[in-house]
N, C-alpha and C positions, 0 to 999 in steps of 0.2 A: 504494500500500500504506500506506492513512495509518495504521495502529495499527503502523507501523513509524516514521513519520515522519520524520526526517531521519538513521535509523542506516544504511537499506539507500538505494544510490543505484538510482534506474532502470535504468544496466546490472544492478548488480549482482542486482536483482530478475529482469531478465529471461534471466541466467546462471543464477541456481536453476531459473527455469520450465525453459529447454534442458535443464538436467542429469535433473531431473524425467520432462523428456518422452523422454529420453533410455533413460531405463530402460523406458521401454511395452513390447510385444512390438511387432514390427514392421509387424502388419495394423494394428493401434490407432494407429500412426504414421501410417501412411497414409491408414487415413480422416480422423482430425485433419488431415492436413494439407489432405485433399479438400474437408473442411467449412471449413477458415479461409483458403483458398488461397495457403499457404505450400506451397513446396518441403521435401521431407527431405533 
């Protein structure tokens, strides 16, 4: 995330993306997760 550069750390980027993804409805979760082959 460089137009963040050294404010947000790599966790902490990838805690927003989770919270973010967190609010999808639940089919949207799961094809996401079918297309990037992460578990929900």
């Amino acid at each position: 995330m460089p137009a963040f550069g050294d404010l947000l750390s790599e966790e902490a980027v990838l805690d927003i993306l989770e919270f973010i993804r967190s609010t999808w409805p639940r089919e949207v979760q799961e094809v996401q997760s079918h297309r990037s082959h992460v578990t929900v």
